[in-house]
N, C-alpha and C positions, 0 to 999 in steps of 0.2 A: 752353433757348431753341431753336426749329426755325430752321431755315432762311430760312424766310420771315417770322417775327419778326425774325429779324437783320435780315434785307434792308430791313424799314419801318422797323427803327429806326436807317437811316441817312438815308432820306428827309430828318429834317427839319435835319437836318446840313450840307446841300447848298443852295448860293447861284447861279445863274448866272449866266458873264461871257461877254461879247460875244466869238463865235468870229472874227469881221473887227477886232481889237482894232484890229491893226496901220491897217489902212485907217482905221477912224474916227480913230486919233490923228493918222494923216498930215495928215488932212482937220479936226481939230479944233482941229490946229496954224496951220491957215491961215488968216488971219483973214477971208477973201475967199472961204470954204468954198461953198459950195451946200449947201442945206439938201435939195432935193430930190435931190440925190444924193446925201447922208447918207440919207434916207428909201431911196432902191434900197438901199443896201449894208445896210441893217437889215433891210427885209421879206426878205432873201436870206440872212439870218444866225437862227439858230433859239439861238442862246444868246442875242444881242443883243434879238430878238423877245421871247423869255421875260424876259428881264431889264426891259426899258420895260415891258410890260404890268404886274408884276410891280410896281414903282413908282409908276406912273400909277393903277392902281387901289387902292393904299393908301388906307386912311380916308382919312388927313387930305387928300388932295386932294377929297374931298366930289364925286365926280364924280356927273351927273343918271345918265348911265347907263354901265355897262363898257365900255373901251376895249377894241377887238377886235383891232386890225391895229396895227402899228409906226409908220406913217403916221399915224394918230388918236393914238398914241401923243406923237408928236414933235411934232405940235401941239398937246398938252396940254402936253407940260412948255414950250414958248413960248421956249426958248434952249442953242445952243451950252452953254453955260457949264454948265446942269443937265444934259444931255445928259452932257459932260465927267465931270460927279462920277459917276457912273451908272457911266459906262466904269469910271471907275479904282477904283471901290469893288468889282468883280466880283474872287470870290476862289476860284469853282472853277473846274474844270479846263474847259476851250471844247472847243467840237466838233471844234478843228483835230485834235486831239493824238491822239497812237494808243490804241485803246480796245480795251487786252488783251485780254478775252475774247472779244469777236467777232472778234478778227482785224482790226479793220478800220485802215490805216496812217493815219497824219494827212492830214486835207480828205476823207478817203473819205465818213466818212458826213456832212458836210457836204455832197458833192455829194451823196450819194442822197438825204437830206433837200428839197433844192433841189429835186433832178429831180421828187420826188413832190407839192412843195405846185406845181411847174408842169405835173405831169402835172391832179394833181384840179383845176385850175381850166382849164385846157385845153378836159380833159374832161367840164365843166361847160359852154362854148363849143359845142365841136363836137352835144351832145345838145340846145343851145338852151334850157338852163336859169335861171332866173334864181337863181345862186348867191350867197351873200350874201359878202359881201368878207372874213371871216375864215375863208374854203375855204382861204386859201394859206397864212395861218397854222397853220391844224390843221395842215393836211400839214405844215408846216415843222418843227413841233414832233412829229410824231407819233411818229418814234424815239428822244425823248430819254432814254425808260427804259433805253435800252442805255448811255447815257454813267454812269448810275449802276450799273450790273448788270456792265459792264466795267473802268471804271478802280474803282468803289470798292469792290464786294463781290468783282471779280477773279473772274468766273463759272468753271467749270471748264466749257468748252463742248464739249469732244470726249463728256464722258460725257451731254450732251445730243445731241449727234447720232447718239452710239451708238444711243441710245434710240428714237431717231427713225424710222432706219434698220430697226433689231431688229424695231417693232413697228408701223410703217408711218405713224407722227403727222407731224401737221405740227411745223415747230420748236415755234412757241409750245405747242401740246399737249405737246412734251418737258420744255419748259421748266418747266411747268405741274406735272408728274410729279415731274419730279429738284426743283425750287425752291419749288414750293409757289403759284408765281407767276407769271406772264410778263410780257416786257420792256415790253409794250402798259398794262398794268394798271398797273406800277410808274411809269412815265410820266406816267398819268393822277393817282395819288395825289401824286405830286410836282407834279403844275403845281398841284392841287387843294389842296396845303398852302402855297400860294404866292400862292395868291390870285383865280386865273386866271377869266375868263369859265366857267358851267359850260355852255355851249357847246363850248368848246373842250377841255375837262376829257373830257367824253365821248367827241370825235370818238379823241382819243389812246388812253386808255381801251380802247373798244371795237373800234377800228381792225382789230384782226389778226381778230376775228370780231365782227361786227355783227350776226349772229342774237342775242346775248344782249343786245343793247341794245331795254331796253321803251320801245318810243316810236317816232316817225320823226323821222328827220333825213338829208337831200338830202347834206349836207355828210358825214357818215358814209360813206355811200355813195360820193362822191364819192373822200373820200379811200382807204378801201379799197383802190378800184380803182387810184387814183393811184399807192400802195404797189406794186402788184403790176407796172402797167406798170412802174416807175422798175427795179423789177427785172430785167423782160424788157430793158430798155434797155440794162441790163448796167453804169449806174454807179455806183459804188460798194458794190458788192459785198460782203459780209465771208462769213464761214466759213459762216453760216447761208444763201447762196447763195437757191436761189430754191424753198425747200422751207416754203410756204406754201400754202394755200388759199385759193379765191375761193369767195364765197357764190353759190351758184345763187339767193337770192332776192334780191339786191343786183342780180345781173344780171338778173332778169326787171323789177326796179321799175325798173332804166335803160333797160332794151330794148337793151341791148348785143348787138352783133354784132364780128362777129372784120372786119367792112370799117372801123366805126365806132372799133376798139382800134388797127388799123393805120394811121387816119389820125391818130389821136391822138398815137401814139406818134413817127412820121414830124414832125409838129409842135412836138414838147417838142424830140427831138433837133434839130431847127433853130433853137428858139431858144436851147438851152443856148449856143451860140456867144457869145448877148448877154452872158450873165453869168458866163462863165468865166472873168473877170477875177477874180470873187470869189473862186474858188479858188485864187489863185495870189501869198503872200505881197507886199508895199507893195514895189518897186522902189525906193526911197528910203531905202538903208541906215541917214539919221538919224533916222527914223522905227521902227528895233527897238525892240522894248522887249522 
């Protein structure tokens, strides 16, 4: 079996749970909860996100059409209570937790995940686009292939960078090399064995390079870039640092300019402030779990 057989055939293996467990339970435990701030702390959580879309578009809920956002989510399922079973039925590992082979420590790539679905909807703002409301969820979700490529296949990443280094690729091209795969691709087949909008199945997918996606999609684009700044922003970083590629025709269909990436980027960092609470463990020590 190669490499990248192994790696798919952990795919269907793999369930996701709410990386804000802690927060949702604090809030799930109070019977005077706010729904609408249940809704913030899920559209800002990329395991929580995957996991509502993930139930909500099950058959049997017979929905007219796919639910795209966490939001449309949680007012499909109509209560705290199924909300509740949702949470406590998640059995892999959350985005909090340290994700070996990239290097990256617990909440890291939850913030970079964050940074980049508020870069690409930002940056959706600033160009005057009319982006369609699951721009924040792709971004949100667009790294999850690392959370399997790290904790479960245990990537050996140095001899990806070696490579990288050696012979001048971008990560995901090393990736690609030494694995057969890359973390963008294996994302995409996981949301895609899961049920997911294939809206958003693609933006992840194709994310790390968008010239191989046949078709257009704003949102693709959108997040790309999102990626790239959340990078330059410098949060949450992991070993594979900032050795990626930007598509020269992604930035001619945006009409990007380095005035238009600097206000963007000036704009994410200010609002990260709002949601940094997300990243930072329930203060209410009866609420561990």
């Amino acid at each position: 079996m190669s490499r990248c057989e192994a790696i798919l055939g952990k795919i269907s293996a793999v369930v996701a749970i709410p990386a804000c467990t802690q927060k949702a339970m604090c809030m799930l435990d109070d019977p005077e909860a706010d729904l609408d701030e249940l809704a913030r702390v899920s559209e800002h959580d990329p395991g929580l996100t995957a996991n509502l879309l993930k139930i909500v578009n099950a058959s049997f809920f017979s929905a007219d059409r796919p639910m795209r956002t966490a939001r449309e989510a949680i007012n499909k399922l109509g209560t705290i209570q199924v909300l509740q079973f949702v949470i406590s039925t998640g059995v892999a590992p959350s985005y909090v937790q340290k994700i070996e082979g990239y290097d990256l420590a617990p909440n890291m790539h939850l913030q970079h995940s964050v940074t980049v679905a508020m870069a690409a909807r930002e940056l959706g703002k600033v160009l005057g686009v009319d982006a369609p409301d699951y721009t924040f969820t792709a971004g949100l979700l667009s790294g999850i292939g690392k959370v399997l490529l790290g904790a479960y296949v245990e990537v050996n990443v140095q001899s990806i960078l070696d490579l990288a280094i050696k012979d001048e690729l971008s990560f995901a091209q090393a990736e690609d090399a030494i694995l057969g795969i890359n973390h963008a691709e294996v994302g995409g087949l996981l949301l895609d064995s899961w049920g997911l909008p294939e809206e958003i199945v693609a933006v992840v997918r194709y994310h790390l390079n968008p010239d191989k996606y046949e078709g257009e999609s704003l949102v693709l684009d959108l997040v790309h870039v999102g990626n790239l700044l959340a990078k330059m922003i410098g949060v949450g970083l992991g070993v594979d640092g900032l050795n990626y590629t930007t598509s020269q025709a992604v930035i001619e269909r945006l009409g990007l300019t380095p005035e238009i990436l600097d206000r963007v980027s000036a704009n994410v960092v200010g609002d990260l402030g709002t949601v940094w609470d997300l990243f930072i463990e329930c203060a209410d020590e009866s609420c561990s779990i």
